[in-house]
N, C-alpha and C positions, 0 to 999 in steps of 0.2 A: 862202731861198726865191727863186724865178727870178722871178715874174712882171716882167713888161715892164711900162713905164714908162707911164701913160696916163693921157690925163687927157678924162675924160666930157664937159668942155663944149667940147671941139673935136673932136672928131668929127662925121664925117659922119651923114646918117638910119642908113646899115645898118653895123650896129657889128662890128668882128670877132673871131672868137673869142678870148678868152683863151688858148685851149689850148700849150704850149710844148713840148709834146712827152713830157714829162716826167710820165706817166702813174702815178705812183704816190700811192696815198693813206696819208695818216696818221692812223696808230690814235689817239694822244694830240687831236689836232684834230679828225679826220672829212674834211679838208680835203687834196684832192689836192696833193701837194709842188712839184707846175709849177706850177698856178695858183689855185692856193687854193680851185678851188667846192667845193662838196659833191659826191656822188654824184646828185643828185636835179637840182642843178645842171647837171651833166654829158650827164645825159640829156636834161634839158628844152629842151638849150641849141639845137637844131638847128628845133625846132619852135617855140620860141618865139616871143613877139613882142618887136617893137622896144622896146615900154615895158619887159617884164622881162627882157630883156637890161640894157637901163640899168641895173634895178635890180640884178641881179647885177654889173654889174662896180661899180657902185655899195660894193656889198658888199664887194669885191673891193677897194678902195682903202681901207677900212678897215680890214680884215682884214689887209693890206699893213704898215701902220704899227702896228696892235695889237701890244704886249707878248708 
């Protein structure tokens, strides 16, 4: 899995996308194979706010090191 390297408590307020390009999802996961969101993630990610952005990449750094 490609996700970039990032770490939530240094960042700036406006946090930026996970996205890597890498636009394809995984049937076994649910979990796009660039960056790990979900589908729901993906959409929500442009409107969302600052706090659930955190919370996704939040997500995102777990879901990084998961098994």
């Amino acid at each position: 899995m490609t996700v970039p390297d990032f770490n939530l408590r240094k960042q700036p307020e406006t946090l930026p996308s996970p996205c890597t390009g890498v636009c394809q999802m995984d049937a076994q996961t649910g979990y796009c194979k660039g960056c790990l969101r979900t589908i729901d993630e993906i959409i929500d990610w442009g409107m969302a706010s600052e706090a659930r952005k955190r919370d996704i990449w939040a997500a995102l750094e777990h879901r990084r090191v998961a098994p």
